[in-house]
N, C-alpha and C positions, 0 to 999 in steps of 0.2 A: 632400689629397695632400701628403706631406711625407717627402721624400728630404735627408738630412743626410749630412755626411761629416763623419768626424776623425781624425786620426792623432793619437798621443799615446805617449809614451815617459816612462820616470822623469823629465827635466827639465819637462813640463808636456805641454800640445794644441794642436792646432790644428787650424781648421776650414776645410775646403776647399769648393769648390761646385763644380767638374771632379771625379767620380766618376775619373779615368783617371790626374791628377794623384795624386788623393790613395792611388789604387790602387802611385804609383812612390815615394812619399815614405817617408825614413825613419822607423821604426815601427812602429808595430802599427797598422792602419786598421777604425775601425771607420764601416759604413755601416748608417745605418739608414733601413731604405725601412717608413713606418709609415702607415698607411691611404693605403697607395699604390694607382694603378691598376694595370691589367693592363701598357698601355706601358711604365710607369716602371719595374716589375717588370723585365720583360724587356732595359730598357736596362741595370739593375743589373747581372741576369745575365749581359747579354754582354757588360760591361765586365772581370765575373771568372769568366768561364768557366766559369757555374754553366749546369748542364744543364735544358733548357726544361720537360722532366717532374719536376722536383724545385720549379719553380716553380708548377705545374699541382697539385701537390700541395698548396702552402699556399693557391693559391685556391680549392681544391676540400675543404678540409677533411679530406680522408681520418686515419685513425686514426695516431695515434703513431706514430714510426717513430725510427730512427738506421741510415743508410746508410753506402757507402766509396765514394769516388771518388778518381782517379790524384793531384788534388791538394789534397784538398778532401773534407770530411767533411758531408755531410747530417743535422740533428736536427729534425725537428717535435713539439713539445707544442702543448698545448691551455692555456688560461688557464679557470678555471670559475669562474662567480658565481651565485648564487641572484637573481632577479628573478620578476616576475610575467610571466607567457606573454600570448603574444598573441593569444590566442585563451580563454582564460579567466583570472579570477581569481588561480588559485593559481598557487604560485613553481615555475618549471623552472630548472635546471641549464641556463644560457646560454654556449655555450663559443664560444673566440677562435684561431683557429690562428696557431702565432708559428714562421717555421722560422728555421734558423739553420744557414748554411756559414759553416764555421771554414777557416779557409786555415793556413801555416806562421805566417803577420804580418798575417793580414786574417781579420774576421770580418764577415759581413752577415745581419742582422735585418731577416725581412719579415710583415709581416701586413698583412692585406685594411683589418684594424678598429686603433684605437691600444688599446695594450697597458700597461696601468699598468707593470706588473713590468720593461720594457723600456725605459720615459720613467726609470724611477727611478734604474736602474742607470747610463743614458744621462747624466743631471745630474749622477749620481758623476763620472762621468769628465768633463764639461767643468769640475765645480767641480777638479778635480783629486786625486782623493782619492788618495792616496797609492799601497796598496795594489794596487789594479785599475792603477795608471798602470806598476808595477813588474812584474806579469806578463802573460805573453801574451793573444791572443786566447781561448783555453782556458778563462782564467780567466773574463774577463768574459761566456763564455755559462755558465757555472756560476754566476754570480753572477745571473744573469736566468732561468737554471731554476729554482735556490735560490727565489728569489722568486716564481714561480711555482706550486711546491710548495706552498712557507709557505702561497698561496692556498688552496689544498684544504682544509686544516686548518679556515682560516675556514668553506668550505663546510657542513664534517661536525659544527663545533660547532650553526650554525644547523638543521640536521637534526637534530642530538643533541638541542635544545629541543624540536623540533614530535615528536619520539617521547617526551618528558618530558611534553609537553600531552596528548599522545593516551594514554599509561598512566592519568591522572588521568581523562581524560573517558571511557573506557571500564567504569572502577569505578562511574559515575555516570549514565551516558547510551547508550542504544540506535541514537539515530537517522541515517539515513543520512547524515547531515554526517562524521560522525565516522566510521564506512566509507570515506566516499572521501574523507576525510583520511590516514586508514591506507593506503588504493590510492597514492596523492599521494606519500605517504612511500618508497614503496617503489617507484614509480617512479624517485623522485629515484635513490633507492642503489644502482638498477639500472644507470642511464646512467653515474652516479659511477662503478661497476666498471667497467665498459665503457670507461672512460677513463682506471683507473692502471693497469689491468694490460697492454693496449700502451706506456704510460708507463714504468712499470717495467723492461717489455722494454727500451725506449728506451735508458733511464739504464744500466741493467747494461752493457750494452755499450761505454757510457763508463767507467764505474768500471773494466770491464777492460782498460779502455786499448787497447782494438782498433784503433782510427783512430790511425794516425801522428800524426796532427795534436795528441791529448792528450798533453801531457807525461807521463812519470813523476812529479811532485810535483804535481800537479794531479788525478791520479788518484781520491787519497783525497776530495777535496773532492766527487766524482763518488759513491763509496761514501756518505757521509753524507748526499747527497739521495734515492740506491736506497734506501737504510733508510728514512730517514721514505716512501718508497713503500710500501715495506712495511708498516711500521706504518700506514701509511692504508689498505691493502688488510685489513690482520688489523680496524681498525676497523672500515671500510665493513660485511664478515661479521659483525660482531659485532652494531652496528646494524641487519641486514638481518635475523638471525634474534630481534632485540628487537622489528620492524616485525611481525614474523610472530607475534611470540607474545602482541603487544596484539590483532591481528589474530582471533587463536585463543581468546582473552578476551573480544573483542567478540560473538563468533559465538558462544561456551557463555553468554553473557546474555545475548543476544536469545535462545536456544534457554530459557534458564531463563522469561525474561518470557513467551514463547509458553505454555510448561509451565504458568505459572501461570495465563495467560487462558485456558485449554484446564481449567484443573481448575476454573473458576468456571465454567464453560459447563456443565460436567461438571454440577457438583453441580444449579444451574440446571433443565438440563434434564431430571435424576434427580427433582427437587423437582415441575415439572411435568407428568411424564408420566402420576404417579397421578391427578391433577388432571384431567388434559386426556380420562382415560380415566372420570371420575366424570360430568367434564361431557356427553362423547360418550353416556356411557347415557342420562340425564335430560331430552337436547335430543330423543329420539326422539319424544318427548310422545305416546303411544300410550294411549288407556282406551276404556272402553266394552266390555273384554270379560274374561271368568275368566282371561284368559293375558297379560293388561296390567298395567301398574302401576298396582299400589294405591297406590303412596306419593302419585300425582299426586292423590287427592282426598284426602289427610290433610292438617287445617290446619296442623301443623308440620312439615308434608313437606321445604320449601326453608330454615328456618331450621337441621333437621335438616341437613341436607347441607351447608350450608355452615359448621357447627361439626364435623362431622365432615372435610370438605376442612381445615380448618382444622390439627385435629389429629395430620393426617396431613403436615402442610407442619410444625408445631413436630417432631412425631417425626422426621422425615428428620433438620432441622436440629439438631436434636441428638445424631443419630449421627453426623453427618459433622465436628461438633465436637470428640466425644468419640474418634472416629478419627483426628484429625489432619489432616483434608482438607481441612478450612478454617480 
């Protein structure tokens, strides 16, 4: 559990431990409530008059969002990382929900779990970094989207290799690994959409400056994270239809490799059917009468026959040679 406070203005920070104090202090206040419980949560909120369903919201995960409230702006993202599931081997898309009410001079950061993107921007401001200390609250959740964002990118490169793996091992290999590697992949890029495009929703509506609370000069910095939205969304599509068309590669060879076990079976069972139908006469072993076989008391009866099977197994095989078939 760890609930921080600061206020901080162009001449430097300072860090309070009264949420109420620091809520009256000259400045910009920022609180960040980071793998906090549900209590602490709710002390936060009813210190700044954040609404108990906006807090229900970042404990429950629910999708992206950017609300309006009378004094006070609602933003939830999601943070994404690639990890191995707990329940199998391969890696899932493991996401964090981080929300963020911006006030006119206060801003407050909560999530359930700690948030790198949130720790990092949080050290800017007590190292004092200039920038973030000279604008509002606005700024510095744009500076902790920003960073959030950037995460995706990480995400889609690591996906961009295992569809570079899977192109390679499908010119080479049939076996069910590499199917549900392909499934794998494109699960991933599923959930991925599933998460910029309420995101996207998100941010636009910062870029347009709808919440009182965003400045006009902060605006644009809101537009340069909607675009890299964008462009991860035109990604994500673009990798999702590369996932589909290794997919489509994987499937025309195994359908070739069947084709071709299917044409040795072929020739195989062409080769012995003559065979199998020379053998069925001669096993009848029938004599003793004018309407039986003579061949059974001729002494080269079986040497016959079995040069004659013989040459009928080289003739096949040479026509299915000289046809192409084999």
């Amino acid at each position: 559990m760890t609930v921080k406070a600061v206020v901080y203005t162009p001449d430097g920070t300072t860090t309070y431990d009264d949420l109420q104090t620091a809520r009256e202090a000259t400045g910009t206040t920022w609180v960040r409530a980071s793998d906090a419980s549900a209590a602490e949560m709710e002390r936060v909120a009813e210190t700044f008059g954040v609404h108990s369903l906006a807090v229900e919201d970042v404990r429950n995960g629910v999708r992206p969002k950017t609300e309006e409230f009378d004094d006070h702006a609602f933003v939830l993202l999601k943070t994404a990382i690639l990890r191995r599931g707990e329940t199998t081997f391969r890696e899932e898309i493991a996401l964090r929900s981080v929300g963020f009410f911006v006030g006119d001079d206060w801003v407050v950061t909560m999530s359930p779990e700690p948030v790198g993107a949130v720790e990092r921007v949080w050290e800017l401001v007590v190292r004092e970094e200039g920038r973030i200390l000279r604008n509002g609250p606005d700024f510095a959740t744009y500076r902790v989207a920003d960073a959030i964002v950037d995460g995706y990118f990480d995400v889609l490169d690591e996906i961009e290799d295992q569809i570079e793996q899977v192109e390679d091992d499908v010119m080479t290999a049939t076996d069910i690994e590499t199917l549900e590697t392909i499934n794998n992949v494109r699960r991933e890029l599923l959930s991925f959409r599933k998460l910029l495009w309420p995101s996207r929703e998100a941010m636009g509506v910062l870029a347009r400056g709808d919440p009182d609370q965003i400045r006009e000069e902060t605006e644009k910095y809101y537009r340069d994270v909607y675009d890299h939205l964008v462009q991860l969304v035109d990604l994500t599509e673009t990798y999702r239809d590369l996932a589909s068309g290794a997919r489509d590669i994987y499937l025309n060879s195994l359908s070739l490799s069947t084709n071709e076990v299917m044409k040795t079976l072929t020739v195989v069972a062409t080769i012995v059917l003559p065979l199998t139908f020379v053998v069925g006469v001669y096993g009848m072993n029938f004599s003793g009468g004018p309407f039986n076989m003579p061949e059974l008391g001729w002494t080269y009866g079986y040497p016959a026959v079995m040069v004659g099977m013989l040459a009928v197994t080289v003739i096949l095989v040479a026509y299915f040679r000289k046809s192409g078939y084999m």
